[in-house]
SERO-4910 file (N, C-alpha, C, O; in steps of 0.05 Angstrom, whole numbers):
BEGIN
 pado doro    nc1    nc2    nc3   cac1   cac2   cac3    cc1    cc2    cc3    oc1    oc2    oc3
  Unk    A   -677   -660   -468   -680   -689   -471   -657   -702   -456   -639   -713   -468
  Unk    A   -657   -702   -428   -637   -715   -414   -647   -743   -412   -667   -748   -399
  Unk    A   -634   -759   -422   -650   -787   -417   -624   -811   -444   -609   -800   -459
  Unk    A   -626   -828   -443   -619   -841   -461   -623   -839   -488   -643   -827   -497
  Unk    A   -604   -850   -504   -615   -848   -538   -618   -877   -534   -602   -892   -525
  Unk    A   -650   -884   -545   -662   -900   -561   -641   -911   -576   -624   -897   -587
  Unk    A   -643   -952   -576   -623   -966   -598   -627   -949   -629   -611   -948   -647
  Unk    A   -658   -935   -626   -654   -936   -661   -643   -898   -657   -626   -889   -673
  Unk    A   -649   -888   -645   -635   -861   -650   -603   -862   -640   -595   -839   -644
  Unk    A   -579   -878   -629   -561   -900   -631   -546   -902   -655   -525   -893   -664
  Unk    A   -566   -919   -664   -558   -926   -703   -547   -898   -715   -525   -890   -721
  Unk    A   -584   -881   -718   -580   -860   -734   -557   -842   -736   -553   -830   -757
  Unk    A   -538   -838   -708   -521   -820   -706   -496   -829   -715   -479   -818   -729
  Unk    A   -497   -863   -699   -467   -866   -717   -465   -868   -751   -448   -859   -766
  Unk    A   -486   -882   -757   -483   -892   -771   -478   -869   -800   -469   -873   -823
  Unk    A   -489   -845   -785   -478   -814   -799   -457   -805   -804   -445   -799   -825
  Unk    A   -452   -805   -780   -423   -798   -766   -402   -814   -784   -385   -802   -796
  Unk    A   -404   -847   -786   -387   -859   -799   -380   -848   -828   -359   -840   -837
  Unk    A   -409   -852   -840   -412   -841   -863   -400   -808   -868   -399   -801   -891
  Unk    A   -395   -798   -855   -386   -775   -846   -356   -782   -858   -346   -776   -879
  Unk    A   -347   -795   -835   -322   -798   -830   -307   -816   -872   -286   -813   -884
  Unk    A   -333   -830   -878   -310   -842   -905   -314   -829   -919   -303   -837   -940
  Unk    A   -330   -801   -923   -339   -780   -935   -308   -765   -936   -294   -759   -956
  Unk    A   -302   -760   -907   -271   -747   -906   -247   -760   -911   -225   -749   -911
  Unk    A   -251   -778   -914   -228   -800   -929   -231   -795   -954   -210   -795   -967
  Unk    A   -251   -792   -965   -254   -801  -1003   -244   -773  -1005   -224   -771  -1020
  Unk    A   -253   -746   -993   -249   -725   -999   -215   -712   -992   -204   -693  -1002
  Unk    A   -204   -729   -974   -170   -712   -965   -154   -734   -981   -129   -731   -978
  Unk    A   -162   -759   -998   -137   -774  -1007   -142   -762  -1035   -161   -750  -1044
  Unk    A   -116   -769  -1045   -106   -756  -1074   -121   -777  -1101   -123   -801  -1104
  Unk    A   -127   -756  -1114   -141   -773  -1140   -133   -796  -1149   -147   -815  -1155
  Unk    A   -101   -795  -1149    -83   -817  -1157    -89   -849  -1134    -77   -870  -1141
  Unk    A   -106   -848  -1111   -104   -863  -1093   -123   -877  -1095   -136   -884  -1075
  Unk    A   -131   -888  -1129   -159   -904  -1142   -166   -923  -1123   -188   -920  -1114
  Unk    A   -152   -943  -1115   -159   -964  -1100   -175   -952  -1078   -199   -955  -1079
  Unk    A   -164   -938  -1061   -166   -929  -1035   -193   -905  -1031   -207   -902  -1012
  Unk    A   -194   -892  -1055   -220   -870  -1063   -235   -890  -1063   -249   -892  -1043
  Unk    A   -240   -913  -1085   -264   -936  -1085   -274   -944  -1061   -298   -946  -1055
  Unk    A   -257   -947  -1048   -261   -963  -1030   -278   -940  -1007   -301   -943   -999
  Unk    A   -266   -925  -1001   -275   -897   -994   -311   -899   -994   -327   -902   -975
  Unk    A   -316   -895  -1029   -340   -895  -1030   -352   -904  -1028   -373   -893  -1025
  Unk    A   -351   -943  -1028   -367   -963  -1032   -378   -968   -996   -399   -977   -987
  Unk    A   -357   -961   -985   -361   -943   -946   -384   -932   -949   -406   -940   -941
  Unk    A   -378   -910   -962   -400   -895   -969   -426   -901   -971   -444   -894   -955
  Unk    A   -429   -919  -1003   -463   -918  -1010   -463   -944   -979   -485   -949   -968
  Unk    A   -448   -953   -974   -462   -976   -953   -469   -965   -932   -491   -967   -921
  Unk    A   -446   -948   -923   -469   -930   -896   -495   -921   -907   -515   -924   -893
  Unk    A   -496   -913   -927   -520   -893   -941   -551   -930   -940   -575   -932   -933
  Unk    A   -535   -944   -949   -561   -966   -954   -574   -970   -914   -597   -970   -904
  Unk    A   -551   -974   -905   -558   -984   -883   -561   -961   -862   -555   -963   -838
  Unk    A   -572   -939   -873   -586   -918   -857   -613   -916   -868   -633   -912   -853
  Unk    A   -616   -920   -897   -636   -927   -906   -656   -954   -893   -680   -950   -890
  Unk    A   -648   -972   -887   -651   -989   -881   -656   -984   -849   -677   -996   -847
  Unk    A   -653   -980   -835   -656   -962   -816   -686   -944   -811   -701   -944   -791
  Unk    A   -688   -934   -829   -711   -911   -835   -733   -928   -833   -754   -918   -825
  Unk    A   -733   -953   -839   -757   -962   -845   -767   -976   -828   -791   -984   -829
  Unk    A   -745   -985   -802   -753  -1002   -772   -766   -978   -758   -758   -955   -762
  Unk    A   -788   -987   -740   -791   -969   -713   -779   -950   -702   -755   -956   -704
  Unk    A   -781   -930   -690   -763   -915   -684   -762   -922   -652   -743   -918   -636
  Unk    A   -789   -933   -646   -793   -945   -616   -781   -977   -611   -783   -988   -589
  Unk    A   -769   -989   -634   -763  -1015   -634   -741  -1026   -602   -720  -1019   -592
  Unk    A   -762  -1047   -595   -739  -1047   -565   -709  -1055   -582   -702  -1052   -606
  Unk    A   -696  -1064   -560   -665  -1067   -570   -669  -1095   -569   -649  -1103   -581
  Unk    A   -679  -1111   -564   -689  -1143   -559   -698  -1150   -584   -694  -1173   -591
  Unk    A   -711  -1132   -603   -734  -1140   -623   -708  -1151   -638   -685  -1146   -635
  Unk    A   -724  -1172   -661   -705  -1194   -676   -702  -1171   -691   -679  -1166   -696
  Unk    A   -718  -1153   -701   -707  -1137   -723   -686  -1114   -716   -668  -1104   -731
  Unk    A   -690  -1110   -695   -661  -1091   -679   -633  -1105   -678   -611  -1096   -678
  Unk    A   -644  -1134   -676   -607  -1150   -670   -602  -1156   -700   -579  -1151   -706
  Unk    A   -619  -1164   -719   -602  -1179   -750   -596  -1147   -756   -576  -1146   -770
  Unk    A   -606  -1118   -750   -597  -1090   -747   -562  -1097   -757   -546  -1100   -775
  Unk    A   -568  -1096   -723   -532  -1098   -709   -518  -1117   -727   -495  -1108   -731
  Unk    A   -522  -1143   -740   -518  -1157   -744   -507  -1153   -771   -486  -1163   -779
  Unk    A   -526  -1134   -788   -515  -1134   -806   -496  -1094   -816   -488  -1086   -838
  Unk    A   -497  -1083   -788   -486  -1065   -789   -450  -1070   -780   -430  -1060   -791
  Unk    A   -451  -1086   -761   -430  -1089   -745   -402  -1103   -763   -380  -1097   -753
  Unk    A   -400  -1115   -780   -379  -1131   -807   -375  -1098   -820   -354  -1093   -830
  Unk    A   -386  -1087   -820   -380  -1075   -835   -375  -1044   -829   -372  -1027   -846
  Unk    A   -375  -1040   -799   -360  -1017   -783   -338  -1027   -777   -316  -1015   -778
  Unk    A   -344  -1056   -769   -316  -1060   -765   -289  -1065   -787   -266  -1063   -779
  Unk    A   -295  -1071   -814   -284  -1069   -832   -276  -1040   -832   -252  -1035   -828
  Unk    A   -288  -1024   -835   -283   -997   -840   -266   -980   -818   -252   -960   -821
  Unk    A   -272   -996   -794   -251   -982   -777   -220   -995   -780   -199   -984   -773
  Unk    A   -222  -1021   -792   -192  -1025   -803   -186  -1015   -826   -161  -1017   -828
  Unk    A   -193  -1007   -843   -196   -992   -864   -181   -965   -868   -165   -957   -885
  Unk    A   -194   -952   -844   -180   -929   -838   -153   -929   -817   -137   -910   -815
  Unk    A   -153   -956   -799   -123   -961   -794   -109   -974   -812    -91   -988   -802
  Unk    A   -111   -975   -830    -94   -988   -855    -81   -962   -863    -57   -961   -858
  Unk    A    -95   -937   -878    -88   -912   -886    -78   -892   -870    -68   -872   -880
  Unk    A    -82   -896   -838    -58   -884   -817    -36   -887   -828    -21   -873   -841
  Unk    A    -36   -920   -819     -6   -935   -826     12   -928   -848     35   -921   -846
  Unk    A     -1   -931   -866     14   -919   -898     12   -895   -891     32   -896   -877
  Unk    A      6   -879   -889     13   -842   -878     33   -848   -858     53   -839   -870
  Unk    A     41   -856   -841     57   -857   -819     89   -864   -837    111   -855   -834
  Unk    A     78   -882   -855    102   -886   -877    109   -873   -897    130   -875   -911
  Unk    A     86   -854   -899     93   -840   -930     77   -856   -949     67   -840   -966
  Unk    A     71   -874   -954     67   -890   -970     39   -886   -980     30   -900   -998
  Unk    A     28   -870   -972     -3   -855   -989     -3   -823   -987      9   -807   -973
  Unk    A    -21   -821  -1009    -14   -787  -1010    -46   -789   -999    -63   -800  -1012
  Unk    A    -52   -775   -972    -78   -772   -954    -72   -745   -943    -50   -742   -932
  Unk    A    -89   -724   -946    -79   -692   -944    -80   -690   -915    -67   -669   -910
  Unk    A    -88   -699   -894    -82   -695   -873    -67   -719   -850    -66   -743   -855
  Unk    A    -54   -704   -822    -35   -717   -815    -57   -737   -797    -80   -735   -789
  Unk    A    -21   -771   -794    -37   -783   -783    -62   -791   -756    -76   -811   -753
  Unk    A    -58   -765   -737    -73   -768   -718    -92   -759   -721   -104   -761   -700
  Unk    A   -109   -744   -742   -128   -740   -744   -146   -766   -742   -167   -763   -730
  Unk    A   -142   -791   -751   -155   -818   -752   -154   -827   -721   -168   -846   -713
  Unk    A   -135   -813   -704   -146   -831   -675   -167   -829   -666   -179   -847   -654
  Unk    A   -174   -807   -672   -204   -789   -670   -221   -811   -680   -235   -824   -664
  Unk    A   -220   -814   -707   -243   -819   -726   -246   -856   -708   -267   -868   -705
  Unk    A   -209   -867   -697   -221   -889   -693   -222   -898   -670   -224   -923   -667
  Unk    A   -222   -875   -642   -231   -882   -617   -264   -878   -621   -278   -890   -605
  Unk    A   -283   -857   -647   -308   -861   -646   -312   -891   -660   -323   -908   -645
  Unk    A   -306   -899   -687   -311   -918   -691   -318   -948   -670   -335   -966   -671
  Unk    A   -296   -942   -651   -291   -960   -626   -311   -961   -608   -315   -980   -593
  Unk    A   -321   -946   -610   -335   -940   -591   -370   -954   -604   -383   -969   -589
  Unk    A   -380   -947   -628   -400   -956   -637   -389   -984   -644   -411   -996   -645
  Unk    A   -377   -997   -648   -368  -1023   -636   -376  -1032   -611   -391  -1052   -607
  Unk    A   -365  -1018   -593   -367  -1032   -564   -404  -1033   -564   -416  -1054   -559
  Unk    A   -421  -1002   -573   -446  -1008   -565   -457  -1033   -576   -468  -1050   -561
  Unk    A   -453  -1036   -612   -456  -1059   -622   -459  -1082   -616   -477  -1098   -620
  Unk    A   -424  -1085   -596   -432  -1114   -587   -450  -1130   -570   -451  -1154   -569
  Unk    A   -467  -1106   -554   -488  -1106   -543   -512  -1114   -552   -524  -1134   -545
  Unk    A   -520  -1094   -572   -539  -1096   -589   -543  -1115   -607   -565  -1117   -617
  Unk    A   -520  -1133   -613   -521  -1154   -622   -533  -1184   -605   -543  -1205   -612
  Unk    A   -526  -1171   -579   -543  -1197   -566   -576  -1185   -548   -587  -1194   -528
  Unk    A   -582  -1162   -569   -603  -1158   -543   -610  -1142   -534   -634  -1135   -536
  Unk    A   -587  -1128   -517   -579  -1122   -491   -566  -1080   -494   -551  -1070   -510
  Unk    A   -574  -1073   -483   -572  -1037   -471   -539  -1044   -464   -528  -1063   -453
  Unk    A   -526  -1017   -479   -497  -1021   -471   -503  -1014   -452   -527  -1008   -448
  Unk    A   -475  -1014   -424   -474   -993   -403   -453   -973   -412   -437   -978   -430
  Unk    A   -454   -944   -392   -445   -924   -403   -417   -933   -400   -407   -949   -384
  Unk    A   -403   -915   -424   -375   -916   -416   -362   -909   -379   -374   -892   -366
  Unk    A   -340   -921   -369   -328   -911   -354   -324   -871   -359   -313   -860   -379
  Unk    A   -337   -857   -336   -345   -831   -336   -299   -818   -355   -296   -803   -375
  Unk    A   -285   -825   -345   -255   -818   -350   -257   -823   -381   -253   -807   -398
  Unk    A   -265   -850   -385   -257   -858   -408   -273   -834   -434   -263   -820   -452
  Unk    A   -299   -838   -427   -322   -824   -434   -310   -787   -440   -307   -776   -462
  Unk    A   -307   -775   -413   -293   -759   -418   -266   -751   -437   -264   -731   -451
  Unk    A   -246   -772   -433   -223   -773   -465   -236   -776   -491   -231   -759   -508
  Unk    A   -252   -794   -496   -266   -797   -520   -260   -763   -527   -241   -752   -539
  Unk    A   -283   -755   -517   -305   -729   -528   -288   -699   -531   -292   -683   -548
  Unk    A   -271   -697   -510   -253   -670   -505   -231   -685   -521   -214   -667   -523
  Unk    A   -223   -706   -533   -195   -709   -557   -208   -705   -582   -196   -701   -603
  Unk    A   -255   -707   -580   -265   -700   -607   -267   -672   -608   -265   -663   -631
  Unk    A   -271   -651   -586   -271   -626   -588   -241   -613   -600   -238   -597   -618
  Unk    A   -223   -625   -586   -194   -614   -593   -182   -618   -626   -168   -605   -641
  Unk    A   -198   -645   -629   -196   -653   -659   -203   -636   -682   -186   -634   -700
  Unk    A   -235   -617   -683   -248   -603   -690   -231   -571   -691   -227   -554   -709
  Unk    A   -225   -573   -668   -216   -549   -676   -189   -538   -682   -183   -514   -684
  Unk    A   -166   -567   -684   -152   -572   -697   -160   -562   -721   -152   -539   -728
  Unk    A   -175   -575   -738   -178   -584   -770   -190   -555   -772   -181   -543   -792
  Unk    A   -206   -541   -759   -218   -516   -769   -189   -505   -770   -180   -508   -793
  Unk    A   -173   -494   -756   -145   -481   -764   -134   -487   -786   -128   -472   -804
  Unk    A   -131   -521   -785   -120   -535   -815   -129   -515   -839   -114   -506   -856
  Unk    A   -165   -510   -837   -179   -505   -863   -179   -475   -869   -187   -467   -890
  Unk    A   -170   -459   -850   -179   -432   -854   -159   -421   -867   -137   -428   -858
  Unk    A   -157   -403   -886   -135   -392   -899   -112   -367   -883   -123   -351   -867
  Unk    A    -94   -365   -886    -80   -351   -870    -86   -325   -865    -75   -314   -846
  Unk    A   -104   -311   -880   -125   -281   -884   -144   -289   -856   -163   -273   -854
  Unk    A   -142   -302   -843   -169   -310   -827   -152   -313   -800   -165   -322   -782
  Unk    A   -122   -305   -794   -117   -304   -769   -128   -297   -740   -121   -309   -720
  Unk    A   -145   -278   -741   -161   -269   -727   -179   -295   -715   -178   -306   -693
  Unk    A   -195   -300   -739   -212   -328   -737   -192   -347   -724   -197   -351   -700
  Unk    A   -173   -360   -733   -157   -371   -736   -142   -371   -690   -139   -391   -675
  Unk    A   -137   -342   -685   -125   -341   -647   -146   -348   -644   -141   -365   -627
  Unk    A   -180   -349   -648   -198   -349   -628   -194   -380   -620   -189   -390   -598
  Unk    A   -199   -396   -649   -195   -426   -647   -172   -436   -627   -173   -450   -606
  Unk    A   -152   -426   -639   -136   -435   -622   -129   -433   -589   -114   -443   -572
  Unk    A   -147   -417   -592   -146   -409   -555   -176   -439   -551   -178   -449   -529
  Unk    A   -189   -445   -569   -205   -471   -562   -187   -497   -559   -194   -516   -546
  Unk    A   -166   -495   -573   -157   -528   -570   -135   -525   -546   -125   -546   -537
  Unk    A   -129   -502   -536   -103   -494   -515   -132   -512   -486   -127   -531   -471
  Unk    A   -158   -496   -489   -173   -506   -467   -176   -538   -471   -166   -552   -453
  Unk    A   -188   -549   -491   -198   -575   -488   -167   -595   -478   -166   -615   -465
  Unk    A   -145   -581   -490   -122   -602   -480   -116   -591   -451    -96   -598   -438
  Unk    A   -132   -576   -443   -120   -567   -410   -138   -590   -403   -129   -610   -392
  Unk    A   -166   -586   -409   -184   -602   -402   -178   -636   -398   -186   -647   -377
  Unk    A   -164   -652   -420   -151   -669   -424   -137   -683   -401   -141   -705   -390
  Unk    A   -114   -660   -394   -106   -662   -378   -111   -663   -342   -102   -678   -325
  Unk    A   -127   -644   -340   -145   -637   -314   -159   -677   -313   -151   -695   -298
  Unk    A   -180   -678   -334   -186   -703   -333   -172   -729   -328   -185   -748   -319
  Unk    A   -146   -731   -335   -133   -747   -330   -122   -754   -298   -119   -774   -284
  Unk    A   -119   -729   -296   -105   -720   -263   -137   -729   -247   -133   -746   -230
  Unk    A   -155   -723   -249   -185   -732   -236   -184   -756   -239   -196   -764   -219
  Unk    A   -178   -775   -251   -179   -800   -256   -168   -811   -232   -177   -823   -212
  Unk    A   -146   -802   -240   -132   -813   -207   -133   -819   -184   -123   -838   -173
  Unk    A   -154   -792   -171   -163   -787   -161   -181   -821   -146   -186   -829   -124
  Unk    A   -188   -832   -179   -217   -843   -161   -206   -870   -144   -221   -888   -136
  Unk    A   -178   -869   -141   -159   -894   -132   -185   -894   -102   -206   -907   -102
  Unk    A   -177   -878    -84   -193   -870    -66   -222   -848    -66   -232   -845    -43
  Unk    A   -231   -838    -81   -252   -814    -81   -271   -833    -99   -267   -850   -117
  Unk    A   -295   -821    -85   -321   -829   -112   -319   -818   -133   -310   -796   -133
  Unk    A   -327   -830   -157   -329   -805   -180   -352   -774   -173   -363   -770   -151
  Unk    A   -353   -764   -186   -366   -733   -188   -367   -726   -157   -388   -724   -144
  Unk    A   -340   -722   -145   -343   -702   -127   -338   -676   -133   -329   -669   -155
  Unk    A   -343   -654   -110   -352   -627   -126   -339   -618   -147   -352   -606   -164
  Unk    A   -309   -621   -151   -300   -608   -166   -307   -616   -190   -320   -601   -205
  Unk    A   -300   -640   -196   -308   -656   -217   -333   -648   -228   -336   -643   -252
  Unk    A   -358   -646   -207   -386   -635   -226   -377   -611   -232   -381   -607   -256
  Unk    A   -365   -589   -220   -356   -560   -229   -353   -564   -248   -366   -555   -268
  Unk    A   -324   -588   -248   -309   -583   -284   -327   -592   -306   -321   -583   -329
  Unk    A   -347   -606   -305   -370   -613   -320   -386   -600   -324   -394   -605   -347
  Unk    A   -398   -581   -314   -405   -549   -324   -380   -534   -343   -382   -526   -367
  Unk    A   -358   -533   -328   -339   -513   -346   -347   -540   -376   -360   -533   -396
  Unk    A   -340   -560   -373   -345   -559   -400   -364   -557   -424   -364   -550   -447
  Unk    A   -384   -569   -402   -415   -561   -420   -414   -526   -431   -430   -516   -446
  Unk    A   -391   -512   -419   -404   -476   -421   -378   -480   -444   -384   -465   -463
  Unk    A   -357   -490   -449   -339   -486   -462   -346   -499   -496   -344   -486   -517
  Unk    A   -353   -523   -495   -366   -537   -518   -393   -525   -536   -400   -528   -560
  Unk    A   -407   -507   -512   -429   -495   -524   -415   -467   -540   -426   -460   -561
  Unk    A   -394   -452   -531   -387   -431   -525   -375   -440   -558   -381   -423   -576
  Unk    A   -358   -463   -566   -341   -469   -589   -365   -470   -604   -368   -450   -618
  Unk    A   -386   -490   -605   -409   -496   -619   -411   -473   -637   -404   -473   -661
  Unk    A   -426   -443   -617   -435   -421   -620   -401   -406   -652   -403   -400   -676
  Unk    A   -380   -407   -635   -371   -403   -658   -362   -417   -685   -350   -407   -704
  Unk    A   -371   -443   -681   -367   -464   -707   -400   -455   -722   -401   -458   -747
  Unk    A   -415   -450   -714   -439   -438   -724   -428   -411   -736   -428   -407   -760
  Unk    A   -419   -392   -716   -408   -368   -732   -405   -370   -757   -419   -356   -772
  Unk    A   -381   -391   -771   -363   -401   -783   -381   -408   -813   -376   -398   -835
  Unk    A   -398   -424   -807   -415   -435   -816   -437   -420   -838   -445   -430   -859
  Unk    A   -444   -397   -826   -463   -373   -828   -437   -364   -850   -438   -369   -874
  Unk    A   -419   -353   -838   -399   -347   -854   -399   -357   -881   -403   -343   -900
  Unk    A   -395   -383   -882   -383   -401   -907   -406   -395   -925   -403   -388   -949
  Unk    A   -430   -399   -914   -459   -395   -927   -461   -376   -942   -474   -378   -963
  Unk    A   -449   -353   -935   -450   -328   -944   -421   -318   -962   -419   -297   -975
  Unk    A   -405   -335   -960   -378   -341   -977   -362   -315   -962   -350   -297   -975
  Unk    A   -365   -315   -931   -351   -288   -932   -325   -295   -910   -311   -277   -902
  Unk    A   -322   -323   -904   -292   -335   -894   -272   -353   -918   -282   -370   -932
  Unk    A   -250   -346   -920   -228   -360   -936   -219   -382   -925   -204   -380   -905
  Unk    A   -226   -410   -938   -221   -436   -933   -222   -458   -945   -238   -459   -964
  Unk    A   -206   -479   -939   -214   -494   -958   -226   -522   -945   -215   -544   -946
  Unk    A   -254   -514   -930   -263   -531   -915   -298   -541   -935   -307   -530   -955
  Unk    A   -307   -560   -923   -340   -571   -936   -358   -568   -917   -356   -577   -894
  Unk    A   -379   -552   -927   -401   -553   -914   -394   -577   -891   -391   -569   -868
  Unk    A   -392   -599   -895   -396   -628   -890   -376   -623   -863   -381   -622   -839
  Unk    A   -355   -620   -877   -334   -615   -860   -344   -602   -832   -343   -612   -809
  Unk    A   -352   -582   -837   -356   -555   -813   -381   -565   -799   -384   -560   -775
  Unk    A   -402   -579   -813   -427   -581   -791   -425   -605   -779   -437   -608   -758
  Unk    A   -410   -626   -788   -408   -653   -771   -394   -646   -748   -393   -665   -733
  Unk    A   -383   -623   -737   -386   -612   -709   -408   -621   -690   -407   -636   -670
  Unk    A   -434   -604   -708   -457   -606   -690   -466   -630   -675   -468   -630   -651
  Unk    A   -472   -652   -692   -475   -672   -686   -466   -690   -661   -478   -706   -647
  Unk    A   -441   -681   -662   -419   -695   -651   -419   -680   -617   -420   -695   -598
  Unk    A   -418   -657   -615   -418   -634   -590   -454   -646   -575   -457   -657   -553
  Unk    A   -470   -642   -591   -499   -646   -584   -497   -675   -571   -509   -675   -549
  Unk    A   -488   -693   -577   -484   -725   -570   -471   -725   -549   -485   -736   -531
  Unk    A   -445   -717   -540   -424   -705   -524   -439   -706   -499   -439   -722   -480
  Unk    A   -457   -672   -507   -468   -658   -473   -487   -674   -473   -481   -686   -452
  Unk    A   -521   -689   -486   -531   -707   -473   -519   -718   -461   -521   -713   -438
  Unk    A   -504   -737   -467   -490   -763   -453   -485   -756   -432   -491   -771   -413
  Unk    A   -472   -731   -428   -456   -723   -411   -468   -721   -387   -457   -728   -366
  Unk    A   -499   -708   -389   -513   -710   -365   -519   -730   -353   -511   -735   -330
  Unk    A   -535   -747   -368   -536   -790   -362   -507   -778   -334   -513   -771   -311
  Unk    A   -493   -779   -339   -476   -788   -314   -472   -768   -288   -461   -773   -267
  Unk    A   -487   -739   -299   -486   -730   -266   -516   -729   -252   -537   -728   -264
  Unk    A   -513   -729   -223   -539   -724   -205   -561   -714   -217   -555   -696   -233
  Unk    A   -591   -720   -213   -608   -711   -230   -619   -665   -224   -629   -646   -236
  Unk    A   -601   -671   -190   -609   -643   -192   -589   -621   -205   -594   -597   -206
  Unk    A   -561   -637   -219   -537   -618   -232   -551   -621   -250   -559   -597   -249
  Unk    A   -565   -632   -272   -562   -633   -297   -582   -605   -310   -602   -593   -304
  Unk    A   -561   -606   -329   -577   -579   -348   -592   -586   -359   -597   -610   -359
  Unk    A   -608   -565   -377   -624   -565   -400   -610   -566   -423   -600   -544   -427
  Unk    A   -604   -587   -446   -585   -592   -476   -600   -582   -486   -619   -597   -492
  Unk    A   -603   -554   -496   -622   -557   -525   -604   -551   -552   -593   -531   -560
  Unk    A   -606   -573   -560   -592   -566   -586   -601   -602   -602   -615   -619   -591
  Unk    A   -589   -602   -628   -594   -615   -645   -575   -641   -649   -550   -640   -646
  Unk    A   -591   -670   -658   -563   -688   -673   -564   -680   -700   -545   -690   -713
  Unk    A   -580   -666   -711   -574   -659   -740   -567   -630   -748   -580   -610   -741
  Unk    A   -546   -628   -762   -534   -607   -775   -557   -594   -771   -576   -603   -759
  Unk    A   -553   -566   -784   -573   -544   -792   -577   -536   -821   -599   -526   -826
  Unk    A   -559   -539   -841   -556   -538   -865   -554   -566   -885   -572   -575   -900
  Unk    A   -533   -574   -880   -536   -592   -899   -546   -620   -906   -544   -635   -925
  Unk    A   -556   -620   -885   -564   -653   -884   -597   -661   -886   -608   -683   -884
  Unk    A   -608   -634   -890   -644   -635   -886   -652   -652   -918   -674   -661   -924
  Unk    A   -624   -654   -939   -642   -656   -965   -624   -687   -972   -624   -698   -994
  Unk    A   -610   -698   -946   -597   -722   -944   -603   -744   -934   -617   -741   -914
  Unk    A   -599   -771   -939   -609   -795   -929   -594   -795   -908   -595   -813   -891
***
């Protein structure tokens, strides 16, 4: 499916993903952090209404239709709330001043994606097809979400799991080479077009590298299923990978020549846990 996501298949992913994301907020702050857990959840059932809500528009609905913009309209107050929300609880982590079990950069992550379904938003609020991100920018996004991922899998795995534990880490040594490589290509485009050869090269290495992580966050996964890795990670935790990698390499093609582009086959929905979820 090399081609665009549909405004309403768009919705469906972030609006997961978000829900995702205040899922891992309610779940890494400390019991004691009542205000901040509430608030957490009430994130929660609202992503949950307004995916519901969702379910019941067209799935072919143009992006023009009145019912696609009061959509946006009435999704967008309230991503954007939530993405200050979770820069509120950086900030107090940066100070000490909340007990939130993980460190503060894990949320740059959570709020360069938020940012990002923003920017489509503000589109969709008038109408109108975002255009793609700048190919650089596009690229930082996605390889700081791969490096993120496999950060937090090290975070979760118990120290019995070292083994598990070098393979990962030989994943986040690549995506921050990658990082870097990307940045240095950027430069580049002072004078050069974007995707000259190397550049599509390195766009294969990463499609083979992301699939290659995928394959072992699935490992992982199978694992947990079977209770036979030590961790203290959530279902939830470990498959919102998928989602996220699958979104990644579509997109990713959208921006090279139609004769580079691969075949994506893979999924926006988990494999386990999400078939019996709104």
């Amino acid at each position: 499916m090399n081609r665009r996501f549909t405004p309403w298949e768009e919705h469906e992913f972030w609006l997961r993903i978000l829900r995702d994301h205040a899922y891992f907020v309610y779940d890494y702050l400390s019991p004691k952090e009542k205000y901040w857990t509430q608030m957490a959840k009430a994130y929660i059932d609202q992503f949950t209404w307004l995916r519901k809500h969702l379910k019941q528009l067209p799935k072919n609905a143009p992006v023009s239709s009145a019912e696609m913009i009061l959509l946006a309209n009435q999704i967008y107050p309230i991503a954007c709330k939530y993405y200050h929300y979770e820069g509120r609880i950086q900030h107090l982590r940066i100070y000490n001043q909340i007990q939130f079990n993980l460190p503060p950069t894990y949320f740059n992550g959570t709020l360069d994606e938020n940012a990002e379904y923003l920017r489509l938003l503000e589109y969709y609020l008038h109408g109108q097809n975002p255009p793609l991100l700048p190919f650089e920018r596009f690229l930082d996004l996605w390889l700081f979400d791969q490096e993120g991922h496999a950060l937090l899998l090290i975070h979760g795995l118990d120290s019995t799991e070292e083994e598990l534990m070098d393979q990962v880490r030989k994943v986040v040594l690549k995506f921050r080479y990658y990082q870097l490589k990307n940045k240095q290509f950027a430069g580049y485009m002072r004078f050069t077009r974007p995707l000259f050869p190397a550049q599509v090269k390195f766009v294969h290495q990463i499609i083979r590298d992301v699939s290659a992580f995928t394959q072992l966050v699935s490992k992982v996964v199978h694992q947990y299923k079977d209770n036979k890795v030590i961790n203290s990670l959530s279902l939830r935790f470990l498959e919102h990978h998928f989602p996220e990698s699958c979104y990644f390499l579509h997109k990713l093609m959208l921006y090279l020549p139609e004769e580079e582009r691969e075949n994506i086959d893979c999924s926006l929905y988990p494999p386990y846990f999400y078939w019996n979820t709104i």
